[in-house]
MMTF fields as JSON, N, C-alpha, C and O atoms, coordinates in Angstrom:
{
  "mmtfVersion": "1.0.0",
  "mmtfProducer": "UNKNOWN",
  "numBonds": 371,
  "numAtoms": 372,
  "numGroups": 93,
  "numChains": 1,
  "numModels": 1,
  "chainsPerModel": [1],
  "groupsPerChain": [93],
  "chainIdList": ["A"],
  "bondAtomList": [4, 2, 8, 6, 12, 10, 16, 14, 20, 18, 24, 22, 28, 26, 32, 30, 36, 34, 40, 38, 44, 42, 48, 46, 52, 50, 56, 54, 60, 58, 64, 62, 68, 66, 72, 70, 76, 74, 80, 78, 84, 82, 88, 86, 92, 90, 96, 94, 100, 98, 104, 102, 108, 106, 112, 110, 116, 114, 120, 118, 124, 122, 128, 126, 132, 130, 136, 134, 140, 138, 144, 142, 148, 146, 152, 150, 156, 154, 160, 158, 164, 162, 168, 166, 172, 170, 176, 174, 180, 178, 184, 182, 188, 186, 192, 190, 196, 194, 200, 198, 204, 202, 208, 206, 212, 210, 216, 214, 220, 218, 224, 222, 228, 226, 232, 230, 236, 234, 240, 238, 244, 242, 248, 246, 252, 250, 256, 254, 260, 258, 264, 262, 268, 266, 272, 270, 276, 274, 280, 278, 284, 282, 288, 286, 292, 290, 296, 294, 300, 298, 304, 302, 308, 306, 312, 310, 316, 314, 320, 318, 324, 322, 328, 326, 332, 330, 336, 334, 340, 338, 344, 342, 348, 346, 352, 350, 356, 354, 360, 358, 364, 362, 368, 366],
  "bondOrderList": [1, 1, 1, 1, 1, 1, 1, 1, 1, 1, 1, 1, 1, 1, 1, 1, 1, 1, 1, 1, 1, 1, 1, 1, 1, 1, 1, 1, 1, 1, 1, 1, 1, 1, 1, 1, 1, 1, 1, 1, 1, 1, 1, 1, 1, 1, 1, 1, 1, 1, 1, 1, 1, 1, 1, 1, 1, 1, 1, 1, 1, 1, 1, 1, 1, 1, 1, 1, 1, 1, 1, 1, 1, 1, 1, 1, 1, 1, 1, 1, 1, 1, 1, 1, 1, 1, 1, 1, 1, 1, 1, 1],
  "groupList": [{"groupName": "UNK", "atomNameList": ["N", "CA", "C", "O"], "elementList": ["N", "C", "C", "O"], "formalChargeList": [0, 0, 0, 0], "bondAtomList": [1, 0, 2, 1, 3, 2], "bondOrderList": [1, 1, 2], "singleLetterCode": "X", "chemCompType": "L-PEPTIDE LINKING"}],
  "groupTypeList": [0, 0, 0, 0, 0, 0, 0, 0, 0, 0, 0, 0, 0, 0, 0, 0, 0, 0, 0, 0, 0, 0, 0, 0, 0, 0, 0, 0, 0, 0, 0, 0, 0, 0, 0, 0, 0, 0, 0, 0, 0, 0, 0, 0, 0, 0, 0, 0, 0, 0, 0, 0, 0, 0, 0, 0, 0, 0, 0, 0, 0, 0, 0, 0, 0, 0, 0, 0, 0, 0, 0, 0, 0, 0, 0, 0, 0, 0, 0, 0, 0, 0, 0, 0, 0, 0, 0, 0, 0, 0, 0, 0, 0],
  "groupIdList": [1, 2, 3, 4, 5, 6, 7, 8, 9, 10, 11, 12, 13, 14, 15, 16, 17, 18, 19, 20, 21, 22, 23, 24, 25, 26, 27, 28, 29, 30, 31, 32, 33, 34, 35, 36, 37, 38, 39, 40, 41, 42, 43, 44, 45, 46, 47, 48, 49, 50, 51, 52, 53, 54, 55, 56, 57, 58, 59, 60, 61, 62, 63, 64, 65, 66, 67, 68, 69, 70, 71, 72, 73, 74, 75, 76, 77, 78, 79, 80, 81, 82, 83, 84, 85, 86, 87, 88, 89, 90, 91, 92, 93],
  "secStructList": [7, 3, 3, 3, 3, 3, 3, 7, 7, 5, 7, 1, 1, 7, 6, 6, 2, 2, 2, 2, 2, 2, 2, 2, 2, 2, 2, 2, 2, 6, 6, 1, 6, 6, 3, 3, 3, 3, 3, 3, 3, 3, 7, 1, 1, 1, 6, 6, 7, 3, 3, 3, 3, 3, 3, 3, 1, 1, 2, 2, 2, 2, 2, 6, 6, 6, 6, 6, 1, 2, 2, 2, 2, 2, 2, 2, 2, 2, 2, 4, 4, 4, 5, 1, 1, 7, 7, 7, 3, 3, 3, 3, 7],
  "xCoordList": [-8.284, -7.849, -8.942, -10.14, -8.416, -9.497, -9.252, -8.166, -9.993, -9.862, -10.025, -11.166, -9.014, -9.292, -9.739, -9.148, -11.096, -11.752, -11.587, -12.259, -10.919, -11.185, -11.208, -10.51, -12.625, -12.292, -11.945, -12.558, -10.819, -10.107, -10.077, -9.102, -10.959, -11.566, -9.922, -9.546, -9.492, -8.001, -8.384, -9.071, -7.93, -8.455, -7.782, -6.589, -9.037, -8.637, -6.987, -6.427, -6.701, -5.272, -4.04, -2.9, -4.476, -2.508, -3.181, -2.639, -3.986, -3.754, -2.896, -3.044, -1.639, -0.241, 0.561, 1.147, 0.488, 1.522, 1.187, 1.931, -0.424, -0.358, -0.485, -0.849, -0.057, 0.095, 1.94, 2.781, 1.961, 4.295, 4.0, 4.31, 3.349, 2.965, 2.805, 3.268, 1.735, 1.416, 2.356, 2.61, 3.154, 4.247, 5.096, 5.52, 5.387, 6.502, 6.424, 7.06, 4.846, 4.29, 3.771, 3.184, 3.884, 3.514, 4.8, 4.78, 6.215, 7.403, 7.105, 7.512, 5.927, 5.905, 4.935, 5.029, 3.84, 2.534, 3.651, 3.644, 4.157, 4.274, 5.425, 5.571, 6.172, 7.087, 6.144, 6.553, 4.946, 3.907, 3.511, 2.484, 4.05, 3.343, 2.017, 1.309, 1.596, -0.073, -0.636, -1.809, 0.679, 0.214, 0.48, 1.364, -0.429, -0.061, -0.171, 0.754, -1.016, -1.393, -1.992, -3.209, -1.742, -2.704, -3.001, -2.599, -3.563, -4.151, -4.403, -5.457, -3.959, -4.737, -5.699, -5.105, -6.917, -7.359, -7.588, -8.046, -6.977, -8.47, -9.347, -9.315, -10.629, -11.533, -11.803, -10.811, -12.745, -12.686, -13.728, -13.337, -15.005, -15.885, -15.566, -16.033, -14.43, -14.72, -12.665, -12.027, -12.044, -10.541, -9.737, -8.549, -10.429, -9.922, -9.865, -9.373, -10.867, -11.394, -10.231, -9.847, -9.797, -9.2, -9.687, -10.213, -9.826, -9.747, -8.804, -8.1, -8.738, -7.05, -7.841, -8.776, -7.221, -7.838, -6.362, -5.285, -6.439, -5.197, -5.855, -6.926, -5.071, -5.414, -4.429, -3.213, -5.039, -4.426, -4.762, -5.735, -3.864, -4.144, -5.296, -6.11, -5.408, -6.772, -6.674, -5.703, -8.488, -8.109, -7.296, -7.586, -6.935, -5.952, -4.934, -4.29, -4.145, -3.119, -3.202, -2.231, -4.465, -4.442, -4.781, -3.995, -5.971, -6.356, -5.513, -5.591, -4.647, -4.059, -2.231, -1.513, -1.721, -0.176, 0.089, 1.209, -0.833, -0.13, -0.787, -0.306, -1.701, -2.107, -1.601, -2.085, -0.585, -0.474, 1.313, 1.908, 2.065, 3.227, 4.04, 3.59, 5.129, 5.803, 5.682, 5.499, 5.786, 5.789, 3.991, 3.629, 3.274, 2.08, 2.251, 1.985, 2.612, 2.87, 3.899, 3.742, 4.58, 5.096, 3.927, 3.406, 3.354, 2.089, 1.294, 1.24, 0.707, -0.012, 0.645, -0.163, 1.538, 2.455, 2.378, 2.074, 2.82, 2.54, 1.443, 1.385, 0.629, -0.989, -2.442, -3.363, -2.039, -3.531, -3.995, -5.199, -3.139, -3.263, -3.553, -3.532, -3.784, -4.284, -6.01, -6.673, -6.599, -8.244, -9.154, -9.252, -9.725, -10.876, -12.203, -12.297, -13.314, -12.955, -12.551, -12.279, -12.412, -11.266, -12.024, -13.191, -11.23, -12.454, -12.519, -11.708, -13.102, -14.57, -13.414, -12.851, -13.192, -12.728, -12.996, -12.894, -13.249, -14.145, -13.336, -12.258, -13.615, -13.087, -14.324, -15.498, -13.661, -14.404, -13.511, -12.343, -14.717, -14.25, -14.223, -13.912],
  "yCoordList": [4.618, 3.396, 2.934, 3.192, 2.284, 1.651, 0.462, 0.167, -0.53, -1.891, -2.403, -2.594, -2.662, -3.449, -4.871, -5.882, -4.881, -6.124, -6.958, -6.542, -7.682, -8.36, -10.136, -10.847, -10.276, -11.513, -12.192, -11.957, -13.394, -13.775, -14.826, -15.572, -15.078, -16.59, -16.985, -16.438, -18.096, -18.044, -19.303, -20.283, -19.132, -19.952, -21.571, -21.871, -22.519, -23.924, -24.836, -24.927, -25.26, -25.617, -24.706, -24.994, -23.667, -22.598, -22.277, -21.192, -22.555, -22.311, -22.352, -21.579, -23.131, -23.242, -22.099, -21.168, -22.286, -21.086, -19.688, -18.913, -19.554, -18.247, -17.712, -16.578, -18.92, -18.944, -18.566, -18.157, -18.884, -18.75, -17.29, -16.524, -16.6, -15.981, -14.346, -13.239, -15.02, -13.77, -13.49, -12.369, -14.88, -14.618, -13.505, -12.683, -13.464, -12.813, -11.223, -10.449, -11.223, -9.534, -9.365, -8.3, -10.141, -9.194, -8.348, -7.682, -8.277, -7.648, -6.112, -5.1, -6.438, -4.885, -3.86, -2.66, -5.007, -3.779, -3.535, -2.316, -3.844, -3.708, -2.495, -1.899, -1.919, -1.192, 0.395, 1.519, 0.065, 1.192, 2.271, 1.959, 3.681, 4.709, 4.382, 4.266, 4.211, 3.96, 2.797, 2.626, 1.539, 0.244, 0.042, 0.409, -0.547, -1.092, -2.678, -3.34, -3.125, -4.508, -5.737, -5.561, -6.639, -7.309, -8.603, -8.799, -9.49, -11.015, -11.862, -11.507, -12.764, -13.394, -15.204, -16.138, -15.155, -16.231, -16.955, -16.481, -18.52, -19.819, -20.144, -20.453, -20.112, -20.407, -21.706, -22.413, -22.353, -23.839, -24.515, -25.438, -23.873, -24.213, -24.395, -25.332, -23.176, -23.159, -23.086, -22.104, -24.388, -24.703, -23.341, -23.06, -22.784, -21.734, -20.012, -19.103, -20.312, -18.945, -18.777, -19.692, -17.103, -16.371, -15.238, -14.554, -14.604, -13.444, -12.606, -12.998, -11.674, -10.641, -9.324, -8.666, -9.182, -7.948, -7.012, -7.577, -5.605, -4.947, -3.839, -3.357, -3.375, -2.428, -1.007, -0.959, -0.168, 0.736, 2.499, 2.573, 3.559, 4.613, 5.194, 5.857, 4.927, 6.099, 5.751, 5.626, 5.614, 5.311, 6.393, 6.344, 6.687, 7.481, 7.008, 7.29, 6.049, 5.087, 4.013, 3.422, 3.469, 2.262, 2.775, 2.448, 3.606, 3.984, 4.807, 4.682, 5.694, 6.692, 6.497, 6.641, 6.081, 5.959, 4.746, 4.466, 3.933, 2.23, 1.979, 1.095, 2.508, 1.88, 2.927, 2.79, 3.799, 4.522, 4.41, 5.23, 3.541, 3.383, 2.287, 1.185, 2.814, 1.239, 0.169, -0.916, 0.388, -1.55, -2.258, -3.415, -1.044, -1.497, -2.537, -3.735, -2.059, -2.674, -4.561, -5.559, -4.542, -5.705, -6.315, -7.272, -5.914, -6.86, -7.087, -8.253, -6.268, -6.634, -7.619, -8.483, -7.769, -8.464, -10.19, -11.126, -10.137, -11.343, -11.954, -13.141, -11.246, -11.297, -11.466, -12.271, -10.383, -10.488, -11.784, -11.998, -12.527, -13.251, -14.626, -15.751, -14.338, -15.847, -15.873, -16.91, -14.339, -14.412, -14.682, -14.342, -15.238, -15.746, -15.541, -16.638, -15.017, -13.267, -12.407, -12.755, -11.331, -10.396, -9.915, -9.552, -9.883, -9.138, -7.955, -7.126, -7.836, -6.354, -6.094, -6.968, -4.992, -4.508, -3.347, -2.159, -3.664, -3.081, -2.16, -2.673, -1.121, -0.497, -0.139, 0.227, -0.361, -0.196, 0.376, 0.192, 1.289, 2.262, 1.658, 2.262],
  "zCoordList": [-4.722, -5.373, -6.331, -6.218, -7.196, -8.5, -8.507, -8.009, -8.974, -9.358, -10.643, -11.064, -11.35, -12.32, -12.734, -12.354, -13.74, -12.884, -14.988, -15.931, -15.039, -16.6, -15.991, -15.268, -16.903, -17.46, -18.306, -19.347, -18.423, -19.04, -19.923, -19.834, -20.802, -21.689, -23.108, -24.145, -22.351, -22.884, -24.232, -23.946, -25.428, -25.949, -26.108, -26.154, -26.174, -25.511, -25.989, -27.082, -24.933, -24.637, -24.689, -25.052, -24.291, -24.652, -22.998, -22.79, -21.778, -20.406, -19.709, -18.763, -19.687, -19.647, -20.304, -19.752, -21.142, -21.959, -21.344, -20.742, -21.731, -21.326, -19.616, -19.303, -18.517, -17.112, -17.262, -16.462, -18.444, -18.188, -18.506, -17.593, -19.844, -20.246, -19.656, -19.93, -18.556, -17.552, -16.77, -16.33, -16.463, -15.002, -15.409, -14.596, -16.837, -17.545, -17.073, -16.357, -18.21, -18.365, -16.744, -16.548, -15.712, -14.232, -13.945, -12.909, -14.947, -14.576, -14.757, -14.187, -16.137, -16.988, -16.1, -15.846, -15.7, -14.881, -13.706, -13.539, -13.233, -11.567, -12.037, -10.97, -12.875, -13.204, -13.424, -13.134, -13.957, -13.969, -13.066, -12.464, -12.686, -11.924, -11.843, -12.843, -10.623, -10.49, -10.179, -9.847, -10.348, -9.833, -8.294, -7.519, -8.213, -6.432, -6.411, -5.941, -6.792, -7.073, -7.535, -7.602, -7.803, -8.844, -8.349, -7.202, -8.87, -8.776, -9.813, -10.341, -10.327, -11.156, -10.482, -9.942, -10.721, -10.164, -11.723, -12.762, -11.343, -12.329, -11.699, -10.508, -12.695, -12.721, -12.08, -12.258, -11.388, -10.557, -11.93, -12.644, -12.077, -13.301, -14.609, -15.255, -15.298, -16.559, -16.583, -16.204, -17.124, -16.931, -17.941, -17.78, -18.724, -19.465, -19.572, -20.241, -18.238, -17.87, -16.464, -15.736, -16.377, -15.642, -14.925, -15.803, -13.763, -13.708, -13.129, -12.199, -13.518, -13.481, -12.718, -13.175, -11.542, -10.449, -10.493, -10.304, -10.749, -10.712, -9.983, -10.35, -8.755, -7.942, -8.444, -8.259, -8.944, -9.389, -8.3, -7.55, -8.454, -7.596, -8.214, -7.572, -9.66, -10.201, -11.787, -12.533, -12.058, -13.113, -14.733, -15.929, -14.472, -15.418, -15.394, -16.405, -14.33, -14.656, -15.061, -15.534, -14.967, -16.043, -17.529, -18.419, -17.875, -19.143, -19.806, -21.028, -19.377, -19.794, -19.805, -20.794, -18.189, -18.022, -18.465, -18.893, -18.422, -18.837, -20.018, -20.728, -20.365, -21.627, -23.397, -24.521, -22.955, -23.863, -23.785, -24.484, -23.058, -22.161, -23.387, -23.701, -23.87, -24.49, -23.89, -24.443, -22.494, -22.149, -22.558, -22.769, -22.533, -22.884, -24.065, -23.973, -24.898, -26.606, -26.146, -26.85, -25.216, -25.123, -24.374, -24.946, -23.084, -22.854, -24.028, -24.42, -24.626, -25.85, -26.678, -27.016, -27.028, -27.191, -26.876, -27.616, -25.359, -24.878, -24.463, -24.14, -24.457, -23.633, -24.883, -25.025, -25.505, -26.315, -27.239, -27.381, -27.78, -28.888, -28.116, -28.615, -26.999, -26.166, -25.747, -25.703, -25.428, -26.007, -26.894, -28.073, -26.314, -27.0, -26.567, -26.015, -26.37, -27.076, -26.335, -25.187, -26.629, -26.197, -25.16, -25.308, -23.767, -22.475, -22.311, -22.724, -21.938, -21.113, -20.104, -19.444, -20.088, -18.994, -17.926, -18.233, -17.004, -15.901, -14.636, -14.335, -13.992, -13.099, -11.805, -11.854, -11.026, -9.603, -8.492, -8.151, -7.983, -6.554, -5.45, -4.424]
}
């Protein structure tokens, strides 16, 4: 199993939108070969900051099956244009 570890700096006042936002695109990851599970936490310190934990079987299904995947292009879609700046994204064993 892998972990997908991003943090999420949403830019100020669309935290709402992009909370309807995510609920949407959790339809698209969870449809993904290779997903098992995800999380999103807010931040208690910083009201705009997120972090998004996705438990995947290996990373070649997040970098490779989901990120090269049409539904990829609709998360991008609904998701990207709400960073500020765009996050680091991290994987752990």
């Amino acid at each position: 199993m892998v972990l997908e570890v991003a943090i999420l700096n949403i830019k100020e006042g669309l935290s709402k939108e992009f909370e309807q936002s995510i609920a949407h695109a959790s339809s698209i990851i969870v449809s993904i070969k290779g997903y098992l599970s995800h999380q999103l936490k807010k931040c208690i310190e910083v009201e705009s900051q997120y972090i998004r934990l996705v438990n995947w079987e290996t990373l070649e299904d997040h970098e490779i099956r989901f990120r090269n995947s049409p539904e990829y292009q609709n998360w991008k879609k609904l998701l990207h244009h709400f960073y500020e700046p765009f996050p680091e994204v991290f994987h752990y064993k």
